[in-house]
C-alpha positions in Angstrom: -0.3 19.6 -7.5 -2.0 17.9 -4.3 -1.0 14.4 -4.2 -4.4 11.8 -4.1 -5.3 10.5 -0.5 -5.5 6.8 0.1 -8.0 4.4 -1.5 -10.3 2.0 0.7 -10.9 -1.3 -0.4 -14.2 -2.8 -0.7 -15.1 -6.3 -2.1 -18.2 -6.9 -4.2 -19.3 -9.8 -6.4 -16.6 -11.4 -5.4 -13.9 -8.5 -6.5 -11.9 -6.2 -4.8 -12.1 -2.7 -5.4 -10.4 0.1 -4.4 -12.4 3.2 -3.7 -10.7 6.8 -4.2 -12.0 10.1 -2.8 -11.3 12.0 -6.2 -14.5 9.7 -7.3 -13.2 6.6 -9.1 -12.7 3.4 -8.7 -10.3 1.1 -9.6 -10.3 -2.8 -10.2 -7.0 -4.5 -9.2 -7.6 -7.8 -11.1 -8.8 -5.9 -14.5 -6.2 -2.8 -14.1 -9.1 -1.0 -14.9 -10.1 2.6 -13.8 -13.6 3.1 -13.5 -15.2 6.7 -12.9 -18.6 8.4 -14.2 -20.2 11.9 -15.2 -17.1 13.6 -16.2 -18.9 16.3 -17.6 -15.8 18.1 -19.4 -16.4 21.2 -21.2 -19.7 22.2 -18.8 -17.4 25.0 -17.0 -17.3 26.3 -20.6 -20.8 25.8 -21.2 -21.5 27.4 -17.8 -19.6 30.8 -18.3 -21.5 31.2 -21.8 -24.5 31.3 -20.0 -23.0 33.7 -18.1 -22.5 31.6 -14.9 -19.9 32.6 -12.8 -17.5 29.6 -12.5 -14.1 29.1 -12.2 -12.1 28.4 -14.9 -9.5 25.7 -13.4 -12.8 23.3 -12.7 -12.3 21.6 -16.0 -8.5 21.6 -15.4 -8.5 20.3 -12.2 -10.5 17.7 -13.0 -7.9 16.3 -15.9 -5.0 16.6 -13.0 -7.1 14.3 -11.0 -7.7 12.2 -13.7 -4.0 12.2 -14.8 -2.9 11.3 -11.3 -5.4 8.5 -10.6 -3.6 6.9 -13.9 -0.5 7.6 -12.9 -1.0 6.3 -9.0 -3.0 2.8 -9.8 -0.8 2.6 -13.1 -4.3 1.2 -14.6 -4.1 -0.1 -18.3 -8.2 0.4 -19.5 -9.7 3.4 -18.0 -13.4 3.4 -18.5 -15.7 6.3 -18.7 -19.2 5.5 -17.1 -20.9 7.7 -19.4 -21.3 11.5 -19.9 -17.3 12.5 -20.5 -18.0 15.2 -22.4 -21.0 17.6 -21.3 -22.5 19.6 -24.2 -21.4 20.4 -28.0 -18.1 20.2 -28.8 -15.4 23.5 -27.4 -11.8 23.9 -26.5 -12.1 21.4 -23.4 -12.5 18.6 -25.5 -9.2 18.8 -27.4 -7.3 19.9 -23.7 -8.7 16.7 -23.0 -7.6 15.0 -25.8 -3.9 16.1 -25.2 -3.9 14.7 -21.9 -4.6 10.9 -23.3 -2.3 11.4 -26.1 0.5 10.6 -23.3 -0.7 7.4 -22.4 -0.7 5.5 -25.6 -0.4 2.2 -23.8 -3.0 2.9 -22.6 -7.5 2.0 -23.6 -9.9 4.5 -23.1 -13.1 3.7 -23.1 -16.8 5.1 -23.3 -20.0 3.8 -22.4 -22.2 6.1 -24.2 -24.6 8.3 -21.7 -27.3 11.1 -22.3 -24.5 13.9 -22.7 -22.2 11.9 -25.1 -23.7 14.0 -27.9 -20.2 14.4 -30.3 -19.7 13.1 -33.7 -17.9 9.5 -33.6 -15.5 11.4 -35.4 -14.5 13.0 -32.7 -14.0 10.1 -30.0 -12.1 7.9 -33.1 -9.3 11.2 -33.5 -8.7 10.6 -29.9 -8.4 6.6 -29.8 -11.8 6.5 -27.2 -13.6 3.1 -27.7 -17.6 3.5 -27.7 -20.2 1.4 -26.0 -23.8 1.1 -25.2 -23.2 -1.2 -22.3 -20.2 -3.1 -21.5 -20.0 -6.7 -19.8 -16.9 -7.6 -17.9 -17.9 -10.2 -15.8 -19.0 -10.3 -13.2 -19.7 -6.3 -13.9 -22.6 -5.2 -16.4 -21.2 -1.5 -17.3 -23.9 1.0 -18.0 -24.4 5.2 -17.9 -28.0 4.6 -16.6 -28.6 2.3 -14.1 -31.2 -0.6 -15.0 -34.8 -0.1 -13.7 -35.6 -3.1 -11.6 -32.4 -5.3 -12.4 -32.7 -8.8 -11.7 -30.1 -9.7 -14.0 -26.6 -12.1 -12.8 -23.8 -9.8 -13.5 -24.0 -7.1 -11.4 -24.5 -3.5 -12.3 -22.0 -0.7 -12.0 -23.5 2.7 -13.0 -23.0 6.5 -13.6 -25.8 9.2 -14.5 -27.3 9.7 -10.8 -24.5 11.8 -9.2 -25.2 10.1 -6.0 -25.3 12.0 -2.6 -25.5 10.7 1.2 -27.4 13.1 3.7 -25.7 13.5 6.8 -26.5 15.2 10.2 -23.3 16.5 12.1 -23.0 17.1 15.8 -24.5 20.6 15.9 -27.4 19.5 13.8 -25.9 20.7 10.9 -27.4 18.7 7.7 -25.3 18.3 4.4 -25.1 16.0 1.5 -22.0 14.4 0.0 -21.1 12.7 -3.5 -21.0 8.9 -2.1 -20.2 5.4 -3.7 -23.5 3.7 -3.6 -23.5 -0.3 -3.3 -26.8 -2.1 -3.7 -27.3 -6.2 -3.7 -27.3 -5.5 -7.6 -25.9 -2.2 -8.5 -23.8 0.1 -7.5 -23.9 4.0 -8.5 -20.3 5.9 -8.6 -20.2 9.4 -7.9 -20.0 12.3 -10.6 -16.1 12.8 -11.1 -16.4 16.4 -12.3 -16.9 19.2 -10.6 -20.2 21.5 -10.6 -22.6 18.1 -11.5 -24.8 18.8 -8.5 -25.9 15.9 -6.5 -29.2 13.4 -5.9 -29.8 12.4 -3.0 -30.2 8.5 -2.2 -32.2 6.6 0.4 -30.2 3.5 1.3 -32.2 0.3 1.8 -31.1 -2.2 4.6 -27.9 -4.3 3.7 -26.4 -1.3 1.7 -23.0 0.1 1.5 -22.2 3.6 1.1 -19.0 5.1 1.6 -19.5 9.0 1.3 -16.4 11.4 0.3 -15.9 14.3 2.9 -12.2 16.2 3.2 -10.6 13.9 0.6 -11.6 10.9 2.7 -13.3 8.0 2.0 -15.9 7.4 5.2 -17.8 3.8 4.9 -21.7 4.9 6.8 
């Protein structure tokens, strides 16, 4: 198993976070793990279809997830929405095994468009269920708010964010980002296979884009 890269910090609202390249975030002063777009169970809903995808996607992502608990040592970990991707399959209880181990430990879930399972099925696992969640000065959400004006500030999921870059041959790509507006901020898509949208940054905002396991601040 790869061991994770280093984090970069970043400071916003008044908070320091600590950005990782495996597409989370976590918040020292909360112990709290914040990540988006999961999507578990899509590989499976992929290969139905008949898509060619690999297998070890899904499982890849859960040792990412496992080691980002295991590295920050964080107590809530929060799910910005769309954990699981479709109707219910085998990924969902892999998953559940996995969070079994860290009783100690919250999970939660702010509901997004995906989150389609009984509540039955987030209860058997101990996952705690939101529409929106306020942890000051943070206002958790799946979709980001249309034209927020509000105090807190808005940390969101649903977009699966992507910076376009230009290399030095001219060579154009785009790549999952952290996204940091004066009063939201999109996270990237954790899972793999989620496909990315590309943003246009207006003047004064951060982005730190992920490339090579890095964290790169552009």
């Amino acid at each position: 198993m790869k061991s994770l890269s280093q984090s970069v910090s970043f400071t916003i609202a008044n908070e320091l976070l600590h950005l990782w390249p495996q597409r989370a975030l976590f918040w020292p002063a909360r112990e709290t793990l914040l990540l988006a777009d999961l999507h578990l169970g899509k590989i499976n809903h992929f290969r139905k279809s008949g898509v060619p995808v690999p297998v070890k996607a899904d499982e890849k992502n859960l040792e990412q997830l496992l080691e980002l608990i295991q590295k920050t040592q964080a107590k809530r970990i929060i799910f910005l929405g769309d954990l699981f991707h479709s109707h219910y399959n085998d990924a969902w209880e892999e998953f559940g095994q996995l969070i079994k181990h860290f009783r100690e430990k919250t999970f939660e879930l702010v509901l997004g468009n995906h989150d389609i399972l009984s509540n039955h099925q987030y209860e058997k696992h101990g996952i705690v269920l939101h529409e929106k969640l306020v942890l000051e000065p943070f206002l958790l959400t799946h979709h980001p708010i249309e034209n927020y004006e509000g105090e807190l500030y808005n940390m969101a999921g649903h977009i699966h964010p992507g910076a376009h870059m230009v290399g030095k041959g001219k060579q154009r790509l785009t790549l999952p980002c952290f996204y940091f507006g004066s009063k939201q901020c999109l996270l990237p898509a954790f899972g793999a296979f989620t496909g990315l949208a590309r943003i246009t940054p207006k003047e004064n905002d951060q982005v730190f884009v992920i490339i090579e396991n890095k964290i790169l601040r552009v």
